[in-house]
Biopython code that builds the backbone (N, CA, C, O; Angstrom):
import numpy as np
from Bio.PDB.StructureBuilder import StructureBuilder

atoms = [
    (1, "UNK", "N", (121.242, -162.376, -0.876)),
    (1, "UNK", "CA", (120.636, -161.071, -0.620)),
    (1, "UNK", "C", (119.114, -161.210, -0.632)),
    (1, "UNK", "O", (118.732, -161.695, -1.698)),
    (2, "UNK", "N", (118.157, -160.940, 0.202)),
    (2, "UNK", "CA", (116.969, -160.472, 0.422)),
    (2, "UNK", "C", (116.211, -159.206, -0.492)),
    (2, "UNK", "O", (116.420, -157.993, -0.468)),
    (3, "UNK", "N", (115.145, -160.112, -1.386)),
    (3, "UNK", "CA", (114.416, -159.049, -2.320)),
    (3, "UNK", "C", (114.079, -158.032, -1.507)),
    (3, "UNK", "O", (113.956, -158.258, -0.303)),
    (4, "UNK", "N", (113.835, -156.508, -2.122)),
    (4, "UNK", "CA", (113.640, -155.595, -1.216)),
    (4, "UNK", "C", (111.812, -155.527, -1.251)),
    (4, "UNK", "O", (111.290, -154.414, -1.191)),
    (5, "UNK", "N", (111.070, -156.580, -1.335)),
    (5, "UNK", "CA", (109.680, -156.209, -1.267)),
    (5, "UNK", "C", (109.884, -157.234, 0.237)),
    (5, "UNK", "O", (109.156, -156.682, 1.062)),
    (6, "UNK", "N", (110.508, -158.378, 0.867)),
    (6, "UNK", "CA", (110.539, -158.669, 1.503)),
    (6, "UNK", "C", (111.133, -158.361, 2.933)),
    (6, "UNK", "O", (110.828, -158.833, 4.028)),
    (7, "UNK", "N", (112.326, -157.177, 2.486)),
    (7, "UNK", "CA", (112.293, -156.326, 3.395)),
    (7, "UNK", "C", (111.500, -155.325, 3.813)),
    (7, "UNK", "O", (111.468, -154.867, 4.955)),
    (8, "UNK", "N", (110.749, -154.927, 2.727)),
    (8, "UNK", "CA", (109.623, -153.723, 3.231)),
    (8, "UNK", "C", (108.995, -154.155, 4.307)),
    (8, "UNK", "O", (108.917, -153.751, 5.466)),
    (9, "UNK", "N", (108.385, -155.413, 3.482)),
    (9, "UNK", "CA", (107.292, -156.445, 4.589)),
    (9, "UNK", "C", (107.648, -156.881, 6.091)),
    (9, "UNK", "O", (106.762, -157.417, 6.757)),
    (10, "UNK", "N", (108.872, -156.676, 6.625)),
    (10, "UNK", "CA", (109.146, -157.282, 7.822)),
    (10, "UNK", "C", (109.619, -155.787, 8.369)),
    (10, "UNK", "O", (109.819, -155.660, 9.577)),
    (11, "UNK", "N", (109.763, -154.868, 7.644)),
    (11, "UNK", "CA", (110.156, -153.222, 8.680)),
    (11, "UNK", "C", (108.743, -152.997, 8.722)),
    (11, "UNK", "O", (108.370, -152.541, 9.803)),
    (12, "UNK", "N", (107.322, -153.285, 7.375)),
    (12, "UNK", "CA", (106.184, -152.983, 8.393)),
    (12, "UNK", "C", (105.287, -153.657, 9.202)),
    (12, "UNK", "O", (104.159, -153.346, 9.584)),
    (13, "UNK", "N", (106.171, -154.908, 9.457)),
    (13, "UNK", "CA", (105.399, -155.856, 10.291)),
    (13, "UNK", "C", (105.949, -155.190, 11.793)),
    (13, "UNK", "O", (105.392, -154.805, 12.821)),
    (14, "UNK", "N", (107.163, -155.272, 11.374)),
    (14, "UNK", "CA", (107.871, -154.768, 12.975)),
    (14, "UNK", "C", (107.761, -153.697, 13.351)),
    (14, "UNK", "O", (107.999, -153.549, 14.549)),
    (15, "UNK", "N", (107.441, -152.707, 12.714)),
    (15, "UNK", "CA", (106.569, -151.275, 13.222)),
    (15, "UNK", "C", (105.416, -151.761, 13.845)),
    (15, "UNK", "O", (105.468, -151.980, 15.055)),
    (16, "UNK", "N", (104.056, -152.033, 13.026)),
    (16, "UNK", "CA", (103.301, -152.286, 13.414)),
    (16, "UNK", "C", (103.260, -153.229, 14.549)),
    (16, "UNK", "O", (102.197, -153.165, 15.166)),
    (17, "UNK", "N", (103.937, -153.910, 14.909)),
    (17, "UNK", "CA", (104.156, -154.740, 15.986)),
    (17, "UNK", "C", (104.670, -154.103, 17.158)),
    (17, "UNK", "O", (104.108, -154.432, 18.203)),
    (18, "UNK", "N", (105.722, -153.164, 17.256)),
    (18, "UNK", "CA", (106.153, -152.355, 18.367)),
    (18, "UNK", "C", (104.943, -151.068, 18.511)),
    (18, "UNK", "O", (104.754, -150.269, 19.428)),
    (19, "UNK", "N", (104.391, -151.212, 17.482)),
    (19, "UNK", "CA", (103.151, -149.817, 17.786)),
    (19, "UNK", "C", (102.214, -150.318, 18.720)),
    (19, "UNK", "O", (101.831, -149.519, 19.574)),
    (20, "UNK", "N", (101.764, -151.461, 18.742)),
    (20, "UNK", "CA", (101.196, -152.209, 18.910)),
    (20, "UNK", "C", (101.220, -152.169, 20.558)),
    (20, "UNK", "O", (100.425, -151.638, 21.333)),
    (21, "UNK", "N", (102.605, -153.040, 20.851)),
    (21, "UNK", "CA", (103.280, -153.224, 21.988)),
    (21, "UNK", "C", (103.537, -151.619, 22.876)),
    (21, "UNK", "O", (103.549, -151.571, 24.106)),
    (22, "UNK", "N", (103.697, -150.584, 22.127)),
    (22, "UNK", "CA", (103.417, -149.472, 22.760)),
    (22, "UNK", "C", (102.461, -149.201, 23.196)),
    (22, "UNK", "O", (102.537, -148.746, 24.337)),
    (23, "UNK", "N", (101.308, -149.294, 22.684)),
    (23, "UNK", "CA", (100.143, -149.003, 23.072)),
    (23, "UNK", "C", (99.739, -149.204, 24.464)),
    (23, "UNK", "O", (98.933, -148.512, 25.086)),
    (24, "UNK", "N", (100.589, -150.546, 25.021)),
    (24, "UNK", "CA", (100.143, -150.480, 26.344)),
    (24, "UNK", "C", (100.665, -149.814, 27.300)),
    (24, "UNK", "O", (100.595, -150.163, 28.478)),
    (25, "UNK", "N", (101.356, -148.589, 26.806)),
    (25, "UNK", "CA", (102.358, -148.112, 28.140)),
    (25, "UNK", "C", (101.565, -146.430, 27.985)),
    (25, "UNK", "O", (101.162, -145.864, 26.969)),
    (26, "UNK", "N", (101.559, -146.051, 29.179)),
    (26, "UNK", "CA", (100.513, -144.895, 29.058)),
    (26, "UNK", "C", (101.660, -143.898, 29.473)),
    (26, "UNK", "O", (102.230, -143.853, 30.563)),
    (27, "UNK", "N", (101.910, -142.970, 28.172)),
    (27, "UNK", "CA", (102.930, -141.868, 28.579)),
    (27, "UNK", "C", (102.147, -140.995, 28.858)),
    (27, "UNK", "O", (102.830, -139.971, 28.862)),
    (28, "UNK", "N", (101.020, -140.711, 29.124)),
    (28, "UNK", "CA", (100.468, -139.486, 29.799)),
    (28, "UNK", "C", (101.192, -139.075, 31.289)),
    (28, "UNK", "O", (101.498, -137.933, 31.631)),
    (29, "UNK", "N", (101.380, -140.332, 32.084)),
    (29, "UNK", "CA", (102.009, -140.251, 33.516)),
    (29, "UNK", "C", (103.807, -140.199, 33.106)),
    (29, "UNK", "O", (104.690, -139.917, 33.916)),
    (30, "UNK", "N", (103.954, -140.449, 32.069)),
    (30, "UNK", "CA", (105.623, -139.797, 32.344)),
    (30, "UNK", "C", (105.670, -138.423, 31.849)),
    (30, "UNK", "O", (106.477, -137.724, 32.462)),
    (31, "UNK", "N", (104.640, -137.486, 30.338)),
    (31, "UNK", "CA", (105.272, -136.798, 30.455)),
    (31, "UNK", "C", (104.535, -135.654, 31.236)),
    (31, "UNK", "O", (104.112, -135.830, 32.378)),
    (32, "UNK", "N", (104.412, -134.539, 30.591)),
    (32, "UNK", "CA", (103.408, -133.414, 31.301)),
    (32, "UNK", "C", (102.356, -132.940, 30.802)),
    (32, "UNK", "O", (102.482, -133.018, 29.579)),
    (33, "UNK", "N", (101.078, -132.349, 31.155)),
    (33, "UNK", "CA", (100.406, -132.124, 31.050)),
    (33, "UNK", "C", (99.646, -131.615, 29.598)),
    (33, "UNK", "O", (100.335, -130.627, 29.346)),
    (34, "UNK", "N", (98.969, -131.672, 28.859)),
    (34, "UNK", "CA", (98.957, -130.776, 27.584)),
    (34, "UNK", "C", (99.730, -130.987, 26.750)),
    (34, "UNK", "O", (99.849, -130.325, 25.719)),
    (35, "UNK", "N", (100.171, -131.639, 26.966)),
    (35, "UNK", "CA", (101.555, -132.527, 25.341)),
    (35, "UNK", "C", (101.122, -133.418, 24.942)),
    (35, "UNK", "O", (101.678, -134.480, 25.224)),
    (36, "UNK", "N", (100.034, -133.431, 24.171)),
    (36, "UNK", "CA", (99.514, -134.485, 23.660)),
    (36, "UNK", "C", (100.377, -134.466, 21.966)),
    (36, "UNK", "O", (100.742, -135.603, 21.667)),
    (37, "UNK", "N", (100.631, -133.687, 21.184)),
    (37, "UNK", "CA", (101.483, -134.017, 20.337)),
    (37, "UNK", "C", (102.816, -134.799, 20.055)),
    (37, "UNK", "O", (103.157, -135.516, 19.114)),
    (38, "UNK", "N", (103.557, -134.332, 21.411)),
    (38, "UNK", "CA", (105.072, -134.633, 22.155)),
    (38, "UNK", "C", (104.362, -135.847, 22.375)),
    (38, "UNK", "O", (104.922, -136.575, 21.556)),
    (39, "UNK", "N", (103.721, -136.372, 22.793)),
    (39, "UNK", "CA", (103.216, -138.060, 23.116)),
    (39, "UNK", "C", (103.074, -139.135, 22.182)),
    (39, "UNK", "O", (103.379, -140.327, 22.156)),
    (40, "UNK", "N", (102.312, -138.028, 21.158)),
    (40, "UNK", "CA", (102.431, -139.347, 19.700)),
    (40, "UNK", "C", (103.318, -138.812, 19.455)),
    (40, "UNK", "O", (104.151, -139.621, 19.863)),
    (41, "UNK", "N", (104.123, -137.638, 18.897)),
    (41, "UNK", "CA", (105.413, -138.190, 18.094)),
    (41, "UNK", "C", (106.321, -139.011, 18.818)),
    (41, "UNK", "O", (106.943, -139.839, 18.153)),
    (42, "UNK", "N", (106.542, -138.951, 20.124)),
    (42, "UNK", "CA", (107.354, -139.822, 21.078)),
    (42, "UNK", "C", (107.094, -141.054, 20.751)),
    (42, "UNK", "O", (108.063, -141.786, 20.552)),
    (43, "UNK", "N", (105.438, -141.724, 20.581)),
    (43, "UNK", "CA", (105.054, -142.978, 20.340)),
    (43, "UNK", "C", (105.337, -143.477, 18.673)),
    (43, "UNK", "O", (105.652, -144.606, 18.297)),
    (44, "UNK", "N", (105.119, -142.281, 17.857)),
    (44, "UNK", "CA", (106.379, -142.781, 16.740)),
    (44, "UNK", "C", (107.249, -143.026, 16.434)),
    (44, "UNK", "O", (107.536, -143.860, 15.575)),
    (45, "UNK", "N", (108.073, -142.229, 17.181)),
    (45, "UNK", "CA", (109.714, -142.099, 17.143)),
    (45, "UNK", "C", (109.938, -143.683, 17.946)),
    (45, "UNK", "O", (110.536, -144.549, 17.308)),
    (46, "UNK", "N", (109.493, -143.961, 19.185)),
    (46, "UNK", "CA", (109.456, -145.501, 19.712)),
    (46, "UNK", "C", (109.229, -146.595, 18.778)),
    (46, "UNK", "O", (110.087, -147.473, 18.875)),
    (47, "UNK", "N", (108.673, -146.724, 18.237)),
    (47, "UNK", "CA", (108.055, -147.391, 17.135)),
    (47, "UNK", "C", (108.691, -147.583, 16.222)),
    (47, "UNK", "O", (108.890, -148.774, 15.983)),
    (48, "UNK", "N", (109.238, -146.693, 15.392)),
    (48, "UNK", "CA", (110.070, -146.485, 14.547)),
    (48, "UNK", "C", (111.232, -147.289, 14.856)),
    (48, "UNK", "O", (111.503, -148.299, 14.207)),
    (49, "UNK", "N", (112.351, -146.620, 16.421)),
    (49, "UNK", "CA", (113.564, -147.146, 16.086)),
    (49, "UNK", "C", (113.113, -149.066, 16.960)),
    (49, "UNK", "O", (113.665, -150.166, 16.922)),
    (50, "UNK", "N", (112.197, -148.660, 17.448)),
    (50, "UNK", "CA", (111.982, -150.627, 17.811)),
    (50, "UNK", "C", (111.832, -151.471, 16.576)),
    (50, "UNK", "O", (112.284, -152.573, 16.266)),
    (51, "UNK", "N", (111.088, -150.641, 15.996)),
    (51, "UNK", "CA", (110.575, -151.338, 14.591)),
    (51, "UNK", "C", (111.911, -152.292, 14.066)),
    (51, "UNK", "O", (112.122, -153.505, 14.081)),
    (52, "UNK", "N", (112.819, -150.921, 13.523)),
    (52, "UNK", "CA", (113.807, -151.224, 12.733)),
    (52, "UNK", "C", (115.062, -152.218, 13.717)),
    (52, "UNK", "O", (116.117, -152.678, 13.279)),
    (53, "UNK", "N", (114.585, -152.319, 14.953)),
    (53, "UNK", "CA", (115.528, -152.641, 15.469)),
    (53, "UNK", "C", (115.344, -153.969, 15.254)),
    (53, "UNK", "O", (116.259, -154.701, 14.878)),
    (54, "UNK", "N", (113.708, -154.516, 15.560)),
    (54, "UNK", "CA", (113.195, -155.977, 15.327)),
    (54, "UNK", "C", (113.708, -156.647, 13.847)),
    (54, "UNK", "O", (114.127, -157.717, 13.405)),
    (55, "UNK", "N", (113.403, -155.352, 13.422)),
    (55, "UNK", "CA", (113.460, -155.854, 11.121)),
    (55, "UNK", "C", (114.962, -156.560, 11.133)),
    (55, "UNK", "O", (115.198, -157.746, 10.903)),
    (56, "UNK", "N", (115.892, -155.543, 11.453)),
    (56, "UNK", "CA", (117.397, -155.728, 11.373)),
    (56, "UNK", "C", (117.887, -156.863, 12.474)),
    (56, "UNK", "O", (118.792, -157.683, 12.322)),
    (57, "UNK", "N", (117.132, -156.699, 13.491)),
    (57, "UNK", "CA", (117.595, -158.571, 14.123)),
    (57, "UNK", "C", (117.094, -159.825, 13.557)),
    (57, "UNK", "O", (117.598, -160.914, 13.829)),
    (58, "UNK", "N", (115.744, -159.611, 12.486)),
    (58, "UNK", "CA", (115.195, -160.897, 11.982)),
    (58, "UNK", "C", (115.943, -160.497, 10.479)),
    (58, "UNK", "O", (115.643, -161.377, 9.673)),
    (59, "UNK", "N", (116.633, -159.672, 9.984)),
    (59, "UNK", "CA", (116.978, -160.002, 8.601)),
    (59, "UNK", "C", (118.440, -160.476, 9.183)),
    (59, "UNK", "O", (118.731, -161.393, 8.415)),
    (60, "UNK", "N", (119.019, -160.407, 9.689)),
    (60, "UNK", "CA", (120.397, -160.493, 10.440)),
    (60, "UNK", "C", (120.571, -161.868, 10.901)),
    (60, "UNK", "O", (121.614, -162.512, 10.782)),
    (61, "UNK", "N", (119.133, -162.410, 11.609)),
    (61, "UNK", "CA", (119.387, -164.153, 11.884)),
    (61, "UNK", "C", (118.672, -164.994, 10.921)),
    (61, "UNK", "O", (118.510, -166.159, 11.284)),
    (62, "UNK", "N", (118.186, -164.646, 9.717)),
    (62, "UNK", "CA", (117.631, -165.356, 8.732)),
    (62, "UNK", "C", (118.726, -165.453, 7.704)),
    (62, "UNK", "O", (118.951, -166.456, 7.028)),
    (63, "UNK", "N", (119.521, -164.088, 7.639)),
    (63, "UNK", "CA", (120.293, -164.265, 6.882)),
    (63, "UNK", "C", (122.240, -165.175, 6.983)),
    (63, "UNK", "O", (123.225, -165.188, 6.244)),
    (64, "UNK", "N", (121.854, -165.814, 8.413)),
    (64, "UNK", "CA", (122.755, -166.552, 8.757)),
    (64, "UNK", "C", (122.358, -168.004, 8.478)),
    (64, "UNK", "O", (122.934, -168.925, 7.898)),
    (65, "UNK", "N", (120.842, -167.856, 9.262)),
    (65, "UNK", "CA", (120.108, -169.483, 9.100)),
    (65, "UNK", "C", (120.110, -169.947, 7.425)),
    (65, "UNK", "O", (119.761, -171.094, 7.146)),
    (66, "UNK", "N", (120.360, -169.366, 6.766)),
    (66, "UNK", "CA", (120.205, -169.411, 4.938)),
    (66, "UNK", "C", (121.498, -170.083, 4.744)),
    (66, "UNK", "O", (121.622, -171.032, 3.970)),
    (67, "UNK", "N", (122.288, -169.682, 5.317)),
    (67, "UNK", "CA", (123.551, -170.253, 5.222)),
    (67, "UNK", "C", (123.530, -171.555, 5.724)),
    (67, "UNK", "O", (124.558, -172.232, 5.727)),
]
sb = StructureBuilder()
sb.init_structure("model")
sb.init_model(0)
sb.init_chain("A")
sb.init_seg("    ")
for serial, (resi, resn, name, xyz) in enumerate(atoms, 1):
    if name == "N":
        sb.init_residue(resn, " ", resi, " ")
    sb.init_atom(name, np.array(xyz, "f"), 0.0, 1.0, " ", f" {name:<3s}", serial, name[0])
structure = sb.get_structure()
């Protein structure tokens, strides 16, 4: 089992890493006009489930390679 300070560390690496990687996609042209709130929370909510998606594929193949 994986200490949980080492899981913290890789859900906020992998946030910060998909925030990151968001940054280059400009949702101003997908959504509409004046939604600038709807844009960052959209760019959180992205972030978020990429994040966790990255965390849970690197705790998932580390925790095989251990084996």
């Amino acid at each position: 089992m994986m200490p949980d300070i080492i899981r913290i560390v890789i859900y906020l690496f992998s946030f910060t890493f998909s925030a990151y990687a968001l940054s280059g996609v400009d949702f101003s042209k997908i959504m509409k006009h004046q939604s600038e709130t709807k844009i960052q929370l959209l760019y959180i909510f992205l972030s978020l489930a990429i994040g966790y998606g990255v965390a849970s594929f690197v705790m998932g193949i580390s925790r095989y390679s251990i084996l």
